[in-house]
N, C-alpha and C positions, 0 to 999 in steps of 0.2 A: 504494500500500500504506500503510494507517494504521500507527499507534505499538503497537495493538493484537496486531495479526499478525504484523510486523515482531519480538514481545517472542519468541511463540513459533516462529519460525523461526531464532533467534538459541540458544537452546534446543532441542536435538533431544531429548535422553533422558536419564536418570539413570544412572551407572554403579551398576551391582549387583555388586559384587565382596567377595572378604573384608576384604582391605585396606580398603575404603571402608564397611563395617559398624565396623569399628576406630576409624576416624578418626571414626563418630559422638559418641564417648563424647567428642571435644574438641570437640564443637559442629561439625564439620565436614561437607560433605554434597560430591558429587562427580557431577559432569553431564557428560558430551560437546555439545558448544559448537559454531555454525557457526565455521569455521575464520578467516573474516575479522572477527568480531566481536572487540571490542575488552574490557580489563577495567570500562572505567565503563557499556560497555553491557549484559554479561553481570550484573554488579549492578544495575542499574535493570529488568533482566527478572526475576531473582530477584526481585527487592524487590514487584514488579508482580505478577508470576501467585503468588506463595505466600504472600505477606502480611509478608513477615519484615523484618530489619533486620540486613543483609552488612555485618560489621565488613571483610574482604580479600578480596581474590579472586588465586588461584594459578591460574596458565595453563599446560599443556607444549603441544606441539604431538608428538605421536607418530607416528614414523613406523609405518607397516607393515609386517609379519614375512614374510621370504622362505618363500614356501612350497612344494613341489613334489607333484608327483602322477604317478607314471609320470618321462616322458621330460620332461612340462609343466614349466615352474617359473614362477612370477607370486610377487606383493605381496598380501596382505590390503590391505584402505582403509587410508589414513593418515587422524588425526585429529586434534581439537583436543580437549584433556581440560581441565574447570574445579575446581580444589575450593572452595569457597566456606566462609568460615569466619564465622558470625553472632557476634551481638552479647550478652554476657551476661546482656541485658534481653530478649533476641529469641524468641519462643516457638519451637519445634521444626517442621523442616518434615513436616506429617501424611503425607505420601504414604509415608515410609519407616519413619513408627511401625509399619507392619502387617507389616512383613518378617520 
């Protein structure tokens, strides 16, 4: 596996929430993360597929919410959540200008 593919498996998706429409206005953007990637790799993938410049990067790791159905009861996925906060020279990532 090249440095290429590697960037977007490291990257799965963008969180679309309100919270995370809020936190644009500080320059901040918020992704769900492969869970074993690290914070200098999740910046050098930002940095790589959206052209920008990650001044931090904040990590949780989130568990998953009990949930039940009937008699059933299970977990939602657990995940790794990133918010990435750019650099005051860093142009804006366009993917969430259209939201």
């Amino acid at each position: 596996m090249n440095k290429e593919e590697r960037y977007y498996d490291i990257i799965k998706r963008p969180l679309i929430t309100e919270q995370s429409y809020d936190i644009m206005a500080e320059n901040k953007y918020a992704f769900i993360v492969d869970k074993k990637a690290t914070k200098p790799e999740i910046k050098e993938a930002i940095e790589h597929i959206f052209g920008v410049k990650v001044q931090k990067v904040y990590t949780q790791n989130r568990q998953g919410k009990a949930k039940r159905q009937g008699k059933t009861s299970g977990r939602t996925p657990s995940f790794k959540k990133a918010v990435i906060k750019l650099t005051e020279d860093s142009k804006p990532i366009e993917f969430f200008e259209g939201m």
